[in-house]
C-alpha positions, -999 to +999 in steps of 0.1 A: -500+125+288-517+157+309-494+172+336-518+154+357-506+119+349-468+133+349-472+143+388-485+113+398-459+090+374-436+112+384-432+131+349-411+128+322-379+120+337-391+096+360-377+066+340-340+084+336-340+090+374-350+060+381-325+041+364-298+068+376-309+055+411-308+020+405-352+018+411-374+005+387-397+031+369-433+034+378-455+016+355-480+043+343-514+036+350-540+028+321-562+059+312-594+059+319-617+078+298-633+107+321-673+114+320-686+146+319-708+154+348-734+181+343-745+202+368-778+213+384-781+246+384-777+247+420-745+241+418-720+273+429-700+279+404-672+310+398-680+348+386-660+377+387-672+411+375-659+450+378-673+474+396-658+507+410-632+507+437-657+526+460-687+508+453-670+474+465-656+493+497-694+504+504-702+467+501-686+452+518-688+472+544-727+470+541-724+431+543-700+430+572-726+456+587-757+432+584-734+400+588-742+386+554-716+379+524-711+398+494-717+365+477-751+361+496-763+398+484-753+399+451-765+361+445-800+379+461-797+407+443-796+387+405-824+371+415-846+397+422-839+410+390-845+383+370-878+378+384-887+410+380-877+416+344-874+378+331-901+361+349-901+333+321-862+324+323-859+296+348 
């Protein structure tokens, strides 16, 4: 059982509470077999990189400066490159 299905059954101990309290114990629900979905590629999705501790300062002041997210220019910036230097990856 995923700790998923324990929150919502209430876990574990559920059924020894439950009779400690004089309540029946929740009946856990039949699992259901989860599809994966894929995603288009213009889907956002999480990255983290390093850079140095002054270079972010610099950006994001820059991007508070011209009202934009550091998101929004670094997203920009990937894509220039990559047309630029990888014109056939799409």
């Amino acid at each position: 059982m995923s700790s998923k299905e324990k929150e919502k059954t209430g876990g574990r101990f559920a059924g020894q509470l439950s009779s400690l309290s004089g309540r029946p114990a929740a009946a856990e629900p039949p699992s259901v077999p989860q599809l994966q979905e894929t995603k288009p590629d213009d889907v956002q999705e999480k990255f983290s990189t390093y850079m140095t501790k002054g270079r972010k300062r610099r950006l994001k002041l820059a991007a508070t400066l011209d009202g934009e997210s550091i998101q929004d220019i670094v997203g920009r910036l990937v894509e220039e490159y990559l047309s630029a230097n990888h014109p056939d990856l799409k």
